[in-house]
C-alpha positions as CSV (number, residue, x, y, z in Angstrom):
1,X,200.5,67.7,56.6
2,X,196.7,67.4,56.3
3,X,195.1,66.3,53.4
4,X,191.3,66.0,52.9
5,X,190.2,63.5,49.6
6,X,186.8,63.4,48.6
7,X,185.2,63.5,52.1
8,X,181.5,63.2,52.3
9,X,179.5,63.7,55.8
10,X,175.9,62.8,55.9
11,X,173.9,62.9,59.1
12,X,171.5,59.9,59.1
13,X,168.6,62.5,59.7
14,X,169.1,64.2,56.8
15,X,168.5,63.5,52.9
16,X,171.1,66.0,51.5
17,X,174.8,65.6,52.5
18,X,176.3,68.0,55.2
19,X,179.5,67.7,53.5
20,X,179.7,66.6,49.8
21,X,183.1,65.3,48.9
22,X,185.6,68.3,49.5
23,X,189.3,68.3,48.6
24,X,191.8,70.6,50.1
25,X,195.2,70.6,51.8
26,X,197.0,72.6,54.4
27,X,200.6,72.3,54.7
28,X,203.1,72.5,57.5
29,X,203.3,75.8,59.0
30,X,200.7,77.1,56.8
31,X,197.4,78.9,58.0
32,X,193.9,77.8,55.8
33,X,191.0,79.8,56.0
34,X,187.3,77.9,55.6
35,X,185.1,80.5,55.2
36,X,181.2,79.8,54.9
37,X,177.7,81.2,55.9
38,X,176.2,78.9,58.9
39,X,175.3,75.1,57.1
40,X,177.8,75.3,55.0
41,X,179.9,72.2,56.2
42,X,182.9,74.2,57.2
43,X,182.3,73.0,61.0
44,X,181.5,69.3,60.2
45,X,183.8,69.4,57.9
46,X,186.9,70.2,61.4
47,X,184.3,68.2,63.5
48,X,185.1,65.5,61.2
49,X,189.2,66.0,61.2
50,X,189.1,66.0,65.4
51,X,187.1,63.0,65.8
52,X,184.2,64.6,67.3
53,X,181.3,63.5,64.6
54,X,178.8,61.4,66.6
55,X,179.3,57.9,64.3
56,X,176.2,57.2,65.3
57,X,174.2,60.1,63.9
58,X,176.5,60.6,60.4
59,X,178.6,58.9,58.3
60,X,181.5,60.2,56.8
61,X,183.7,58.7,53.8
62,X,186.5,59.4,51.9
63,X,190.2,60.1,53.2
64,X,191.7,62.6,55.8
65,X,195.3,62.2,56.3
66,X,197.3,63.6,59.0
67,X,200.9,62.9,58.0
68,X,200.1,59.6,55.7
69,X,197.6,58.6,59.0
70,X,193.8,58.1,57.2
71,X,191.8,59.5,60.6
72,X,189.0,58.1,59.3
73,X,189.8,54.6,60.0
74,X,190.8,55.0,63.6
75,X,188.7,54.3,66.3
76,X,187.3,56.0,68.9
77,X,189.9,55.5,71.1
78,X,193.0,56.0,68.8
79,X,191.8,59.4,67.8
80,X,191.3,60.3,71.7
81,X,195.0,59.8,71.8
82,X,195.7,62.2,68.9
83,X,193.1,64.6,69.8
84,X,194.6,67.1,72.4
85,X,198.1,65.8,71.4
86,X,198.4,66.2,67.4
87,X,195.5,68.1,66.7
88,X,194.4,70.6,69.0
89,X,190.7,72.6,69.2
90,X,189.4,75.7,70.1
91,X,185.5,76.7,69.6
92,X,183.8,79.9,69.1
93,X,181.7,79.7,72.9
94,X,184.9,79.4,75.3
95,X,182.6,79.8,78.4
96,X,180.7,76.3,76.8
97,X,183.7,74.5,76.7
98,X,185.4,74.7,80.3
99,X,183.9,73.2,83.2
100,X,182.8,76.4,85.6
101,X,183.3,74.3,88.8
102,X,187.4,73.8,87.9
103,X,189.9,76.6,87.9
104,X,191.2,77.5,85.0
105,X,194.9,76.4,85.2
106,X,193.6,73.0,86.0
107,X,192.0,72.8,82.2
108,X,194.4,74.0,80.9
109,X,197.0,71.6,81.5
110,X,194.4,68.6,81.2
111,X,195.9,67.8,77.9
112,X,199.5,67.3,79.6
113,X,197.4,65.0,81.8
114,X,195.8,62.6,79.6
115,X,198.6,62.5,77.0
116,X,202.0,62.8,79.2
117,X,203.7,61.2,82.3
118,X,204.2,64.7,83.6
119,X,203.9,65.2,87.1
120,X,201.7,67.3,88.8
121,X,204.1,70.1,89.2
122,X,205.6,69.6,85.7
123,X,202.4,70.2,84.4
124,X,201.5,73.7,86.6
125,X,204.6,74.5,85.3
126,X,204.0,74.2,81.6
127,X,200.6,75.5,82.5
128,X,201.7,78.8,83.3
129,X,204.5,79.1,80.4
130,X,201.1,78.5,77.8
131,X,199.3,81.5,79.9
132,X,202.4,83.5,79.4
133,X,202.6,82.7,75.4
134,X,199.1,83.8,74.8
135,X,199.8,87.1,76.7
136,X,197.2,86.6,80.0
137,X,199.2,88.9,81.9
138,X,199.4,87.7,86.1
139,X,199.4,83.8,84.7
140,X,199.3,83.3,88.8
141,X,196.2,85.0,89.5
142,X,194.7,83.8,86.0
143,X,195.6,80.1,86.9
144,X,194.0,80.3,89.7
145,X,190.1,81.5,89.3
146,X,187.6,80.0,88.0
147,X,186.6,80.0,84.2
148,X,183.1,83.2,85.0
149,X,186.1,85.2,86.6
150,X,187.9,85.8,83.5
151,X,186.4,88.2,80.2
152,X,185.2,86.4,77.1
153,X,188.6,87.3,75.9
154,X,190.7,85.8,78.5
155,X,188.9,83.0,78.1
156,X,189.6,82.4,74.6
157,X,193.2,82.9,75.2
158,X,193.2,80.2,78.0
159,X,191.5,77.9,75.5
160,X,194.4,79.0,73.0
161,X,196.5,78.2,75.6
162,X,195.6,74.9,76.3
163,X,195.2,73.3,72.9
164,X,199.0,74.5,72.3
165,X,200.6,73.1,75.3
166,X,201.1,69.6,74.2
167,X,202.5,71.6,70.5
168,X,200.0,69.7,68.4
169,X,200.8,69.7,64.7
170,X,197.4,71.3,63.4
171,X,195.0,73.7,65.4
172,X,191.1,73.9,64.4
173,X,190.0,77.0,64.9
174,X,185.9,76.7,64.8
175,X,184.9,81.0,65.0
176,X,187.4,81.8,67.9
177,X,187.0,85.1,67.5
178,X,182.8,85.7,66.5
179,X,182.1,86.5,70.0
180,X,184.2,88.4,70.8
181,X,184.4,92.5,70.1
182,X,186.5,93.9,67.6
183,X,189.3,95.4,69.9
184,X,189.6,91.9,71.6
185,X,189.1,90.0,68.1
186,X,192.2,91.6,66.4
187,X,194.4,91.0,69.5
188,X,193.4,86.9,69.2
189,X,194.3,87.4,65.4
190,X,197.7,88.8,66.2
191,X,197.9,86.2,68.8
192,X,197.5,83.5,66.6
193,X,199.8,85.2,64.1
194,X,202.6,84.9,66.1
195,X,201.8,81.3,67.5
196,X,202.1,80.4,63.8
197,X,205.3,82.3,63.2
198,X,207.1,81.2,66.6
199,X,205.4,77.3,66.8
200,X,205.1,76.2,63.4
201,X,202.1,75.0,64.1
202,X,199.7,74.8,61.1
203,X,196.1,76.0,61.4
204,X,192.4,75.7,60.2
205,X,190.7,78.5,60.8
206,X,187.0,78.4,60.1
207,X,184.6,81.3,59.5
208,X,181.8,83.3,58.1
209,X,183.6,86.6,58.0
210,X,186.1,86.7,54.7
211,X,187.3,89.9,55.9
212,X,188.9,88.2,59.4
213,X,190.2,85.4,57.2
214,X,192.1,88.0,54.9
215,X,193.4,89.1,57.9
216,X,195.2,86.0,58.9
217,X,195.5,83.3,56.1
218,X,197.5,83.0,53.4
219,X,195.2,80.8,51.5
220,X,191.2,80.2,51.6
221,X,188.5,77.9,50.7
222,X,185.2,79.2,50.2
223,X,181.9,76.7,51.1
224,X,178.4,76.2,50.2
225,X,176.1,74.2,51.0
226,X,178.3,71.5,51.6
227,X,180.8,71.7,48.2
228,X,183.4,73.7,47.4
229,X,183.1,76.9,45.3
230,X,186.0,78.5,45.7
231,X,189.9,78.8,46.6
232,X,193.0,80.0,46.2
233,X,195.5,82.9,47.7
234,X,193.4,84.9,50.0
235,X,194.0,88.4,48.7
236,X,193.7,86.7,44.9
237,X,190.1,85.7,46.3
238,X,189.4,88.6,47.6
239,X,190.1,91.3,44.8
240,X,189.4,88.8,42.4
241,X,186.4,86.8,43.6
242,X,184.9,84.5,40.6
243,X,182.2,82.7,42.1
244,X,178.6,84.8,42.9
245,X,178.6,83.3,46.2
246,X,182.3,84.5,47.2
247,X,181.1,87.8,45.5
248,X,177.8,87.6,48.1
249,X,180.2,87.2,51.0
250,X,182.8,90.3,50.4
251,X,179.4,92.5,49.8
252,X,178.4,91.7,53.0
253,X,182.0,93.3,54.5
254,X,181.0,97.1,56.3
255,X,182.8,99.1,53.9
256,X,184.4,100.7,57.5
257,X,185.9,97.3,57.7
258,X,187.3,97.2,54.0
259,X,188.9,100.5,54.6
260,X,190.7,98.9,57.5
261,X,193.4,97.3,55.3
């Protein structure tokens, strides 16, 4: 499904690499954790995969293949057309990301938009049926106010909601849950769950926090400083860790939160 060979990323501005030629794979239907402290190339590394590295600021080499499709040798424009279609995003600041002077329903269903000959009704229709799958309760009311009327939480679910709606084959997930408090971060974790397990729809999910990852992914890759040091079965990582890095991460776990599974 996705496939990443030997990708490097180097910013121009820099003398070491961002991202210095990682390997990993996530297959349909399957949810991959990346799990790093901040600099480690685990958000360059999904900035790369969406099409969002500034090509003027960093080069990147090597192959990422969606499906057999190297994105690395499309354009700006071909991966405009996969981006929001076959590959959808959601970031860690939701309240960044949506514009506050448009009601929420209206970004959500921009995607339908851009990429589909749905009509204006078509599209408040399948607008509201994405509010309803990521559980926003009145999808009415929630369509219609604007993005500082809704919790941090809401928010991220309407972001959820809109990078789903064209079904996209692979979902980044860039910290969608670091902002948000513990109550409201375990209900987007079960959220996703069952987005996963109803859609199909395969996922990156990057982080900081092993312990959210063990909660969600089936498989994890563990970077530093750019490289790869670890990976493998989440819970195998996690009772087992090899590497003194992965070992640094788990240690820095509350033991509250290890006693929570």
């Amino acid at each position: 499904m996705l496939k990443i060979e030997d990708l490097h990323v180097k910013f121009h501005a820099r003398d070491r690499e961002a991202v210095g030629g990682i390997s990993f794979s996530i297959s349909d239907g399957e949810i991959l954790g990346l799990v790093g402290e901040s600099g480690s190339g685990k958000s360059v590394t999904a900035m790369t995969v969406a099409g969002l590295l500034n090509r003027e600021k960093a080069d990147a080499r090597g192959r990422v293949l969606l499906d057999g499709t190297d994105l690395l040798t499309l354009n700006e424009q071909e991966m405009r057309r996969l981006r929001g279609k076959e590959i959808g995003v959601v970031f860690q600041e939701p309240q960044s990301c949506m514009d506050p002077l448009m009601k929420v329903g209206t970004q959500v269903e921009e995607a339908l938009r851009i990429h589909t000959h749905a009509s204006p009704a078509e599209r408040r229709r399948a607008a509201l049926r994405g509010l309803e799958q990521v559980e926003l309760g009145d999808v009415e009311t929630v369509y219609g106010k604007y993005p500082h009327e809704l919790s941090g939480g809401q928010l991220q679910r309407a972001m959820i909601a809109a990078a789903i709606l064209t079904r996209p084959k692979l979902l980044l997930l860039d910290e969608p849950t670091t902002a948000l408090d513990v109550t409201i971060q375990a209900q987007i974790l079960e959220l996703l769950k069952k987005l996963n397990r109803e859609q199909g729809i395969s996922m990156l999910f990057i982080s900081h926090n092993l312990q959210v990852v063990r909660r969600l992914c089936s498989r994890v890759v563990v970077m530093q400083r750019g490289h790869i040091v670890e990976a493998g079965e989440t819970e195998q990582v996690y009772a087992s860790p090899r590497d003194a890095y992965t070992q640094k991460l788990i240690a820095a776990i509350p033991r509250r939160e290890r006693r929570e599974l």
